[in-house]
N, C-alpha and C positions, 0 to 999 in steps of 0.2 A: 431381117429386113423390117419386119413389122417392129423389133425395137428399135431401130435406128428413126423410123418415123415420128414412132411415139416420142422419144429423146429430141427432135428437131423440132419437135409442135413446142414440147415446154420450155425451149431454149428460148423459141422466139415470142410466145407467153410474159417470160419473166422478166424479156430485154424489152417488150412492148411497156410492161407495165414501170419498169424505173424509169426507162423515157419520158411516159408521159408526165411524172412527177418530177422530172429534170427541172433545177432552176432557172438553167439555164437556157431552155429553150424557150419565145416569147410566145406566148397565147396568139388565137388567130384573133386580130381586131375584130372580126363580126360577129366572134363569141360573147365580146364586150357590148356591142350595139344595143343587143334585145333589152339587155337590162333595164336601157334608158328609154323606150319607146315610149312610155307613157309621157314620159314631162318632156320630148324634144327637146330634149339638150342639145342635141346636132345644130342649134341655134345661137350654140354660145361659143363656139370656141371655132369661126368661121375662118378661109382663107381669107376673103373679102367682105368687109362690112360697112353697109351704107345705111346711116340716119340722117332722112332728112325730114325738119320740122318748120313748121308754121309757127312766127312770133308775135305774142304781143306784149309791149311793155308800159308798167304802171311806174313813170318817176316822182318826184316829188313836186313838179310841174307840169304834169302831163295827167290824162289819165289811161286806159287802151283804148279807145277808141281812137287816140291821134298818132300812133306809132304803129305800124307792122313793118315784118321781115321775114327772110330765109333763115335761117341756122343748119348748117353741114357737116358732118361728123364721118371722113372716110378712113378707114383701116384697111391694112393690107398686112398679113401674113407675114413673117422674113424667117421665123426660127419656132419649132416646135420639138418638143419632147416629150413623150408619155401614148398614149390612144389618142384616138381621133379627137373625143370628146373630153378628157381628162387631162392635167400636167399642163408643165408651164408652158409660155407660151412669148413669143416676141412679134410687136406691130410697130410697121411705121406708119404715122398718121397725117392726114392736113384737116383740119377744122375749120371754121369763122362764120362768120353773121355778114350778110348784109340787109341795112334797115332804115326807114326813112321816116320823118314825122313831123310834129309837134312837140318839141319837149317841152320848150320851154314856150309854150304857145300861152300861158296863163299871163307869164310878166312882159310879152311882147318885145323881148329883147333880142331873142335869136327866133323867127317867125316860122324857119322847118332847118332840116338837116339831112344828111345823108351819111348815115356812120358806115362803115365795113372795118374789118376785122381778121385778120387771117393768122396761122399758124402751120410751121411744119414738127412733128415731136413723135419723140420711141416713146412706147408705153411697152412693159414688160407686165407679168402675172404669173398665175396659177389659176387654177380650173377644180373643182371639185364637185362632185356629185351634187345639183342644188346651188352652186353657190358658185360666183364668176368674179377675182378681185384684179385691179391694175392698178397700175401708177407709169407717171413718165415726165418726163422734162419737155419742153418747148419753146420756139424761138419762132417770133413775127413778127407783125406791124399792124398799126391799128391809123385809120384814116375819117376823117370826118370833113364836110364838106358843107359848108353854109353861108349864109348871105345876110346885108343888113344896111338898107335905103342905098341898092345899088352897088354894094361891098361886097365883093369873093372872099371868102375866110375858108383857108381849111389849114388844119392841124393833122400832121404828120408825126407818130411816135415808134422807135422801137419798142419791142412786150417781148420778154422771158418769162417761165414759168414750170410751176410743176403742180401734178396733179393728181389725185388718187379718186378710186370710187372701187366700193362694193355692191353687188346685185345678188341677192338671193333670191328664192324658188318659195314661192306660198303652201306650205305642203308640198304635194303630187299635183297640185294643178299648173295649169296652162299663165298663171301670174306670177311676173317678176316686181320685185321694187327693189327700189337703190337707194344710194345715198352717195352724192359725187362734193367732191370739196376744190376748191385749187387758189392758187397766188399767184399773182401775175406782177410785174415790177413793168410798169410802164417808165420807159426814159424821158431822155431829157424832146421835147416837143417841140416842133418847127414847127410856126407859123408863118403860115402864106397869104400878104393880102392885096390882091390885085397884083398876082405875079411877084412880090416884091418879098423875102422871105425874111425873115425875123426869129429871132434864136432865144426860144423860152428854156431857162433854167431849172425850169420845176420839172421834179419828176413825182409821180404819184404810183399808190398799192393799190393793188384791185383784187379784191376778195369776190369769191360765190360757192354759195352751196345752191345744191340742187337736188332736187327729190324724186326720179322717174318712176313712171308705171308703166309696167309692158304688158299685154297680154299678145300672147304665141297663137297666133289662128293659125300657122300651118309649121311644117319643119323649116322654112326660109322668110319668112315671113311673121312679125308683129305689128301691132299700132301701139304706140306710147304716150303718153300726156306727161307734162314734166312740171314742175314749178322752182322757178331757178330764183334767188337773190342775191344782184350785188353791193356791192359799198364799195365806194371810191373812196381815199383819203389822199389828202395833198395838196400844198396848196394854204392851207388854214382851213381848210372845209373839210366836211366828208356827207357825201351824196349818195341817197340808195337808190336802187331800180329793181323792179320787182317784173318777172317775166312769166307770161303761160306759154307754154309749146304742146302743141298736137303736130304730130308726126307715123312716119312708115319708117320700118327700119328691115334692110335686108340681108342676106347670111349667107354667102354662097360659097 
């Protein structure tokens, strides 16, 4: 009896111990968690993710004092693989600006405006320890709305695009920065004036990069500041806009 016991302890011993070295079998996710508590990472790799920021912009007729707006950045979750906080990862997103101002308030030719801006687009990635990358394509419209001695003008464009950014982790601490790029192909432009619409041929490129800083005050929560620039080309011209954003950004 007493060997039959002794025989049943080390059987189940040896079977305990290949188990647990089993390839095959996945780790519990919350053995993975601890690791990262120090840098909240649980803040990168979110079902739902909302940034919104506060804009100002510097054109080449303007300065910020005559231009602010909203900017909105929402993601949603569709496809994940890996740990909670690790592996790749798939979003579908809508973003845009609405903004209103002075642009060209210096030459008195268009005396304010009201731009908006919208998009719907997949961003796909990967996730690593420290380090958060994507990219993704997108499809929208961009609208502008302005007046001049009594004249409704507004221009009406489809926007295609694609877009990549990386974010990495400052050390162990609590600070992100990025670096985001994208191309946008604006079509061809309806102009509307006084109801009466008008079919512009020109299409124009629309470039920006942009430089964010996050810092992480909780596991769901950052504030970020951004500094974005773009250039338009098209047309025979090319125009830049130089933009500050302060913003919340959420992770849930």
């Amino acid at each position: 009896m007493k060997k039959s016991i002794l025989s049943l302890t080390a059987c189940l011993l040896l079977s305990s111990a290949v188990f647990a070295d089993a390839p095959f079998l996945e780790k519990d996710e919350a053995s993975t968690e601890g690791a990262f508590e120090y840098s909240k990472v649980n803040t990168i790799k979110p079902d739902f993710d909302v940034k919104i920021g506060y804009v100002k912009s510097d054109t080449e007729e303007a300065n910020f004092s005559d231009t602010s707006g909203v900017k909105f950045d929402l993601k949603y979750k569709i496809c994940d693989k890996g740990v909670k906080y690790l592996g790749n990862v798939l979003y579908i997103g809508l973003n845009g600006e609405i903004s209103n101002g002075d642009q060209l308030k210096n030459t008195n030719t268009l005396p304010s405006y009201d731009y908006k801006i919208g998009s719907l687009g997949v961003y796909s990635g990967y996730y690593t320890e420290g380090n958060r990358f994507l990219y993704g394509v997108y499809a929208g419209a961009t609208k502008i709305e302005t007046g001049y001695n009594s004249v409704q003008i507004e221009l009406t464009s489809p926007i295609y695009g694609l877009s990549v950014e990386d974010t990495v982790q400052l050390g162990k601490s609590d600070i992100w920065i990025g670096l985001k790029g994208s191309y946008s192909y604006i079509d061809k432009t309806t102009i509307t004036v006084d109801n009466v619409d008008l079919q512009n041929k020109e299409s124009f490129n629309l470039y920006t990069v942009s430089v964010p800083v996050e810092l992480h005050t909780s596991k769901n929560y950052s504030f970020f500041v951004e500094y974005e620039y773009q250039g338009i080309d098209g047309a025979g011209a090319y125009l830049t806009t130089q933009k500050a954003i302060l913003g919340l950004n959420g992770n849930f």
